[in-house]
C-alpha positions in Angstrom: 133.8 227.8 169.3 136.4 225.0 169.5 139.3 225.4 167.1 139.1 222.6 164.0 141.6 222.1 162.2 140.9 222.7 158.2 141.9 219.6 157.5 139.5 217.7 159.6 136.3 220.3 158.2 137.7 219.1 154.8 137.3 215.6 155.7 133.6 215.9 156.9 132.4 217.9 154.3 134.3 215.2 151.4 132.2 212.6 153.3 129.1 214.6 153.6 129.4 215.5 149.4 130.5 212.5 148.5 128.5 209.5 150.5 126.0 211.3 152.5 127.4 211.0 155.3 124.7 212.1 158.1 127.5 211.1 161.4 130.0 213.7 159.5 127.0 215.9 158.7 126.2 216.2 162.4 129.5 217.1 163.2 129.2 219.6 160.9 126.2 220.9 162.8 127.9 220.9 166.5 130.7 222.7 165.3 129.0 225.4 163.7 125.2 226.0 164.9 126.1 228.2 168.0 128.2 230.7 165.9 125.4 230.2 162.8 122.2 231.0 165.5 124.2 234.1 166.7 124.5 235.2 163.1 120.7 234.9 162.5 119.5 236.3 166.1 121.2 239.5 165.3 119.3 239.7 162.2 115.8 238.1 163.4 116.0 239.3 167.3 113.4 236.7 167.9 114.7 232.9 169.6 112.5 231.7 168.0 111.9 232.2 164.6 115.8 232.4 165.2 115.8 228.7 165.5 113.6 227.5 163.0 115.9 229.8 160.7 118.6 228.0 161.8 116.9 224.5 160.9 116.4 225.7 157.5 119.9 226.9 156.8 120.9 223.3 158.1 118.4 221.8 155.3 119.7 224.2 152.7 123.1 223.1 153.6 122.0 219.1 153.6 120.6 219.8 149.9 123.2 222.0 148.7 126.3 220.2 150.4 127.6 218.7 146.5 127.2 222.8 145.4 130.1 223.7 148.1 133.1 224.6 146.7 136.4 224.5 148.7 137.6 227.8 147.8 136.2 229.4 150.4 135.5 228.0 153.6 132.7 225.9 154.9 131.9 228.5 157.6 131.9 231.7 155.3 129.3 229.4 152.8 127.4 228.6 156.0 127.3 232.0 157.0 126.0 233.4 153.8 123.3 231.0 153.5 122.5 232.1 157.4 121.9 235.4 156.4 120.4 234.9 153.4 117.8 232.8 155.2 117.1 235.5 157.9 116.7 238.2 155.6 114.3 236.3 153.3 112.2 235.8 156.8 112.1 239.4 157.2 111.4 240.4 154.1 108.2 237.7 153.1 107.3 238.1 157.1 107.9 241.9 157.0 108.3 241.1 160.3 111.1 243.4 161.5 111.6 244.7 164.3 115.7 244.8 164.4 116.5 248.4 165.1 119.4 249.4 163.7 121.8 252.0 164.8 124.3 253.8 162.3 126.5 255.8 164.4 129.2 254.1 163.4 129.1 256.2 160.5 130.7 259.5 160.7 128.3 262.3 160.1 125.1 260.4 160.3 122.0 262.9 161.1 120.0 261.1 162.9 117.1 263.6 163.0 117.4 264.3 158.9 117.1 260.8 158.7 113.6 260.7 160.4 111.2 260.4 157.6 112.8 256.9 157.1 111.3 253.7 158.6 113.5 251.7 160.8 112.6 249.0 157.7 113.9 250.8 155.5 117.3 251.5 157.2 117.8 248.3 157.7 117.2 246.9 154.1 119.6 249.8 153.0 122.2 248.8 155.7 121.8 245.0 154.3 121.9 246.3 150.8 124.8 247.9 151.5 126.6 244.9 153.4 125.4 242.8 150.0 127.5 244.9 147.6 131.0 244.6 150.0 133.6 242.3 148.9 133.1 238.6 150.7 135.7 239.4 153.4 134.9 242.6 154.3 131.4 241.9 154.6 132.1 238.7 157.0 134.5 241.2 159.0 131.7 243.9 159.1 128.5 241.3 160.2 131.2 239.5 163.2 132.4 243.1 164.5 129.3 244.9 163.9 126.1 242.7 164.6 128.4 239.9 166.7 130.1 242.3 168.4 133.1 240.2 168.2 136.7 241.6 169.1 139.5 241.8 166.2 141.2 239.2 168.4 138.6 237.0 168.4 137.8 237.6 164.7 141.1 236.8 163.8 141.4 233.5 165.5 137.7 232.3 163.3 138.6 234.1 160.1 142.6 233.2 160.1 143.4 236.5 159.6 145.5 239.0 161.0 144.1 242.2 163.0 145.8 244.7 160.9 144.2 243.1 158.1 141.0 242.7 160.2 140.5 246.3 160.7 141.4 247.5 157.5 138.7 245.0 155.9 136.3 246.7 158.6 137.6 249.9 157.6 136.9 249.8 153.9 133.7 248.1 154.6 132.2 251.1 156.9 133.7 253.4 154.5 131.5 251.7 151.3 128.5 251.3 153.5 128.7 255.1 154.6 128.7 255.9 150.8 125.9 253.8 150.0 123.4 254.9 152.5 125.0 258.3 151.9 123.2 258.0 148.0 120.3 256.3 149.2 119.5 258.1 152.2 120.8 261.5 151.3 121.2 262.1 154.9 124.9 263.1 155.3 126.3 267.1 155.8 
């Protein structure tokens, strides 16, 4: 992903809220569909359905463009609305097939855990990520599920890698005591 300067994603999405502007619009959608796909694959793991996900997040966007609110930035808004959209598609599709693998978490048991479905991981896992502060649940979905490095994290986000890890930190920390309740599956 190129590097934008703010005030030039500032300037596209003023023109996009306030005359409908579809040439700043597409701009919009070069700069961020890559990063925006990658975000959904990890959740959908199907090209696919991937990219029609992707298509709808851009029409949510297009009709919810004079909803965005600069206080955070375009790309975090995008990126909720990414995920949103993917998990919606696997919950009315229940068409999951995403496995997911929590060793990141100290202690898990994976063979006490065995009487849950792989669904139902997952929707605890995304549960969990729901209930994290913004930040640390942006941090946790690029390191996690993009497999991004702190470095490269830190260069999207505008954030430093201290603060980078601790955000990652904090957020494995509250995930671990969430499934911990709702799985009952820690020693």
């Amino acid at each position: 992903m190129q590097d934008y300067s703010k005030e030039q994603e500032e300037i596209l999405i003023q023109a996009i809220q306030l005359n409908a502007n579809q040439k700043a619009f597409e701009e919009l959608m070069k700069r961020h569909s890559n990063l925006l796909f990658q975000i959904i694959h990890r959740i959908v793991q199907e090209r696919e359905e991937s990219m029609d996900i992707l298509q709808n997040v851009w029409i949510k966007i297009w009709e919810k463009r004079k909803s965005f609110l600069k206080d955070s930035s375009f790309y975090t808004w995008a990126y909720r609305i990414a995920k949103n959209e993917s998990l919606n598609f696997l919950n009315s599709a229940r068409n999951r097939k995403n496995k997911v693998d929590i060793s990141f978490i100290k202690g898990s048991q994976q063979t006490s855990i065995s009487s849950y479905t792989q669904d139902e991981i997952q929707n605890h896992l995304f549960k969990a990520m729901d209930l994290l502060p913004e930040k640390q649940g942006l941090v946790f979905q690029l390191k996690y599920f993009e497999e991004k490095k702190y470095s490269e994290i830190a260069v999207l986000l505008k954030l430093n890698e201290g603060t980078l890890k601790a955000h990652y930190f904090h957020a494995v920390k509250k995930i671990e005591d969430y499934l911990k309740n709702q799985l009952n599956y820690f020693e």
